[in-house]
C-alpha positions in Angstrom: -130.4 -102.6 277.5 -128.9 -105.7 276.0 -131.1 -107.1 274.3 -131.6 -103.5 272.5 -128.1 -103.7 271.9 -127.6 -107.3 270.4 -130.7 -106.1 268.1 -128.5 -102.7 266.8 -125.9 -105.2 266.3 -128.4 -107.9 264.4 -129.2 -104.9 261.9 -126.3 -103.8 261.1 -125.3 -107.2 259.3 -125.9 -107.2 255.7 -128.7 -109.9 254.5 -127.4 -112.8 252.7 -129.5 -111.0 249.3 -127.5 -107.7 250.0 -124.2 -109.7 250.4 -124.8 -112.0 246.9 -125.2 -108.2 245.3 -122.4 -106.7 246.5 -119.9 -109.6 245.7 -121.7 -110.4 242.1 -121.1 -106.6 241.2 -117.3 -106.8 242.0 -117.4 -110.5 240.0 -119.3 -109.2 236.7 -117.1 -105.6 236.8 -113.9 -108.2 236.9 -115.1 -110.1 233.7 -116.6 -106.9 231.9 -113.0 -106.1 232.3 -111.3 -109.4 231.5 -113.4 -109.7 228.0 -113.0 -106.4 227.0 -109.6 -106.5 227.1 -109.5 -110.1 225.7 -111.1 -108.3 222.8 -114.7 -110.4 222.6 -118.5 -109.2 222.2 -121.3 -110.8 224.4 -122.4 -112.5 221.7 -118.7 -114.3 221.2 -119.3 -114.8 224.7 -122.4 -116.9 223.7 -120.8 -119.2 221.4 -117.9 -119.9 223.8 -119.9 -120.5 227.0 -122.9 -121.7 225.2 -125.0 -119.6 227.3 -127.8 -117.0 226.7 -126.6 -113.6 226.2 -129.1 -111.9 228.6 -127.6 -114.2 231.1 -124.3 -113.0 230.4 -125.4 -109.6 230.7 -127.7 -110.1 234.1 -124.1 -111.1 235.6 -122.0 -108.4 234.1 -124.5 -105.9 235.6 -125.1 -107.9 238.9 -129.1 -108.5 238.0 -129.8 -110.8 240.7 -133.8 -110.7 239.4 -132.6 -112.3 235.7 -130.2 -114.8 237.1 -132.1 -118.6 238.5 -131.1 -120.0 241.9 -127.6 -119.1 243.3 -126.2 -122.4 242.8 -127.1 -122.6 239.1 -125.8 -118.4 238.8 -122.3 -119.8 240.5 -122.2 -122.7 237.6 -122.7 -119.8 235.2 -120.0 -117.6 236.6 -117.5 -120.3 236.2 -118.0 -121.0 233.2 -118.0 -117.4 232.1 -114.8 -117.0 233.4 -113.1 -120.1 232.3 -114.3 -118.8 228.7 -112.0 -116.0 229.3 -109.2 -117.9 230.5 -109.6 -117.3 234.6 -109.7 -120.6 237.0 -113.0 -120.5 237.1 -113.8 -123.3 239.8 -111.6 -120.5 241.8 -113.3 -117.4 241.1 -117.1 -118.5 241.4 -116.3 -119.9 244.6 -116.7 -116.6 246.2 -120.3 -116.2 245.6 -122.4 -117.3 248.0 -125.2 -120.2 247.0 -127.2 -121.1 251.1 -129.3 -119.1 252.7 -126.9 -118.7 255.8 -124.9 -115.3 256.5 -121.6 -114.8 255.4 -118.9 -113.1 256.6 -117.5 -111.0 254.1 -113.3 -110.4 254.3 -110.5 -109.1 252.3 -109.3 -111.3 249.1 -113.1 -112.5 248.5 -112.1 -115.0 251.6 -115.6 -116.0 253.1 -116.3 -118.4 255.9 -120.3 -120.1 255.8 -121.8 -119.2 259.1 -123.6 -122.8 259.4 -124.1 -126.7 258.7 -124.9 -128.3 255.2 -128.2 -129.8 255.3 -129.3 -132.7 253.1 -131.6 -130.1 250.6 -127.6 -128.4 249.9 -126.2 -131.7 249.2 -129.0 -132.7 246.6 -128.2 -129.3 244.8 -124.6 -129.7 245.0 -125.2 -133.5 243.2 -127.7 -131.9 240.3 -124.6 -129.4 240.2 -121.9 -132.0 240.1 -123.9 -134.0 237.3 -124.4 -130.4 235.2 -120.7 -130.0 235.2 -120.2 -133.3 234.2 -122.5 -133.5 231.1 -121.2 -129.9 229.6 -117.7 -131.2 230.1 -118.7 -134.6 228.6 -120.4 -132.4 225.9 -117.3 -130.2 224.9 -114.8 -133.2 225.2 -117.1 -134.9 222.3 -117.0 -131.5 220.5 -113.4 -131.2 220.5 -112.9 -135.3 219.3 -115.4 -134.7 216.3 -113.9 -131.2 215.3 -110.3 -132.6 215.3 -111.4 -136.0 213.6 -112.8 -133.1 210.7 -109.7 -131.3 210.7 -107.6 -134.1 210.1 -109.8 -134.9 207.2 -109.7 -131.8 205.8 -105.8 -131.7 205.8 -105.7 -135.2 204.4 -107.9 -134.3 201.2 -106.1 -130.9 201.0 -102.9 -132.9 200.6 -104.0 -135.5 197.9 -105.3 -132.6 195.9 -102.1 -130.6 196.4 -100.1 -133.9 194.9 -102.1 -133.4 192.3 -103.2 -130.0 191.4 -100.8 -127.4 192.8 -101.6 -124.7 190.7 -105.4 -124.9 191.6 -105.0 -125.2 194.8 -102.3 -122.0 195.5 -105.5 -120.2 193.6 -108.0 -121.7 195.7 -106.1 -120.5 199.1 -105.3 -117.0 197.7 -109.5 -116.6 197.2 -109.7 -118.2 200.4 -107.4 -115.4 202.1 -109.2 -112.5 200.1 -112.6 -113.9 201.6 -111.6 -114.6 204.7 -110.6 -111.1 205.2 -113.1 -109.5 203.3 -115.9 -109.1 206.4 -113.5 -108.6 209.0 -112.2 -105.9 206.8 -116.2 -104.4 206.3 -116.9 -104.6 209.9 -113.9 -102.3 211.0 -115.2 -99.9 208.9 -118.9 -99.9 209.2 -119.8 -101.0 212.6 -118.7 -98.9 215.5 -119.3 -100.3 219.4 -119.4 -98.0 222.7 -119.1 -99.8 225.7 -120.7 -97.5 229.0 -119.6 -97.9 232.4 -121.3 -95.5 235.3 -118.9 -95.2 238.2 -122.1 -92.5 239.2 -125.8 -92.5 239.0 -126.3 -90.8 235.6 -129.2 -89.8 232.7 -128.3 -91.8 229.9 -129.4 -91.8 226.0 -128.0 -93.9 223.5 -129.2 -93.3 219.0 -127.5 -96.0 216.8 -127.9 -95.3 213.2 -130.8 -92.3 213.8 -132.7 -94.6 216.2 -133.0 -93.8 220.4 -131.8 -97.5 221.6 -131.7 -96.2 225.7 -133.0 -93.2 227.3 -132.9 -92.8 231.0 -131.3 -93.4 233.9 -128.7 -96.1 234.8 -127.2 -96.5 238.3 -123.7 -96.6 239.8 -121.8 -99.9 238.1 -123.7 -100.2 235.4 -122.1 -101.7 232.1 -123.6 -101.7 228.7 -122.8 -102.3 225.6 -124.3 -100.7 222.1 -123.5 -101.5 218.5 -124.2 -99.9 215.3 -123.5 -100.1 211.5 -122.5 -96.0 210.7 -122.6 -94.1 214.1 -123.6 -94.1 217.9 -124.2 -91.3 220.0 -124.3 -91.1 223.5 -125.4 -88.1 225.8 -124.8 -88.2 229.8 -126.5 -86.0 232.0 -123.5 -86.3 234.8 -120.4 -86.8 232.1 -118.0 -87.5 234.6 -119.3 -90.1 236.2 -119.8 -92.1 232.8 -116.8 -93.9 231.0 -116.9 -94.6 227.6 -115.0 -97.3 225.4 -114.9 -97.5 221.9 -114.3 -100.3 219.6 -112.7 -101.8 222.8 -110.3 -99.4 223.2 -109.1 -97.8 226.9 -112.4 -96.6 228.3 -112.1 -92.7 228.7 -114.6 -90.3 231.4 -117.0 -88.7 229.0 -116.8 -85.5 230.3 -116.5 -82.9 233.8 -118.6 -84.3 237.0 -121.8 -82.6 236.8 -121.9 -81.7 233.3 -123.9 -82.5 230.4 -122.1 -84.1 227.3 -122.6 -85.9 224.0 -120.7 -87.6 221.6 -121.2 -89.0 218.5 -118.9 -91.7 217.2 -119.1 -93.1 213.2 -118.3 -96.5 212.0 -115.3 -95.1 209.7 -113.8 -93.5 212.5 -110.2 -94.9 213.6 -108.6 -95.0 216.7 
């Protein structure tokens, strides 16, 4: 009787697997949120963090199966969201990298049910000395593009001493060119961001061409571009929010219900 008891009770406890899902969908819905309101694409996200976009994405959408080792997927979540300006150390600290069970608690407090072993301490150095060359790496970065700068604004002085009329004619092109594309893209690319707080049937055309078609589960996020118009069709429309052009995400539709809607690039919010 006992024993059958203290096995109900084993079962009942979430696997360590189950556990690293459940707390790396709350982490990647946090920064889907955080860098859509920040304003920045995935592939901004890229340049900033300096890692792959489809590793970006495996986070924001909690695929465990596309992310490496759990201590190399918690050096990846910090830097993500120091990118976006969160403590970073501080966040990723919440997601578990041993193979013990954790307890999970309010406030993404967790205790480790067990010992570190000597195989966790190697991992924590290789760790240590990965965090150490990237910041090495974007300390060296920062020097050199400062020491450019500073040359930059030295010869932009010497020629101003000397040519002030060419140069007020060479910043106004610069201005005009400068804003040129960032003009273009408002008007001819459109984004939809999708976020499924239910299990829905999904389809996605960019520009005439099908780009998704099936179904996505509950906390899903993705993200579609395209250069004169997107349209997206749910199967269960309330269970679907939309976002477009990084606006406040909207439900598509009623629970239940079917709904489409197409969105072109020259379309203003």
């Amino acid at each position: 009787m006992n024993w059958r008891r203290r096995k109900d009770k084993t079962e009942s406890i979430p696997s360590i697997e189950q556990q690293r899902a459940q707390i790396l969908a709350d982490m990647g819905a946090q920064l889907w949120t955080i860098r859509l309101e920040r304003g920045l694409s995935l592939e901004e996200m890229v340049v900033l963090t300096r890692i792959p976009r489809r590793l970006l994405q495996a986070i924001e959408e909690a695929n465990l199966a596309e992310l490496p080792e759990p201590v190399y997927t918690q050096g990846l979540i910090r830097q993500f969201a120091d990118a976006l300006g969160v403590n970073g150390a501080e966040f990723s600290s919440t997601f578990p990298i041993g193979t013990n069970r954790v307890s999970l608690k309010p406030g993404w407090k967790m205790t480790v049910m067990g010992q570190l072993r000597p195989v966790h301490l190697y991992v924590l150095y290789i760790f240590l000395i990965f965090c150490s060359v990237s910041g090495l790496s974007g300390l060296l970065n920062a020097a050199t593009l400062q020491a450019s700068r500073r040359q930059n604004n030295q010869k932009i002085e010497t020629q101003s001493a000397a040519q002030p009329q060419l140069i007020q004619s060479q910043k106004a092109q610069f201005q005009v060119f400068s804003k040129s594309p960032n003009s273009i893209n408002e008007i001819q690319q459109v984004q939809i961001g999708v976020t499924l707080k239910e299990k829905s049937w999904i389809r996605v055309v960019a520009d005439g061409k099908i780009q998704y078609e099936g179904e996505l589960p509950q906390g899903t996020q993705r993200t579609w571009m395209a250069s004169e118009q997107l349209t997206v069709k749910a199967g269960n429309a309330g269970g679907v929010m939309v976002s477009v052009n990084k606006q406040q995400a909207q439900q598509l539709g009623e629970p239940g219900k079917v709904k489409e809607m197409t969105i072109a690039a020259n379309t203003r919010f």
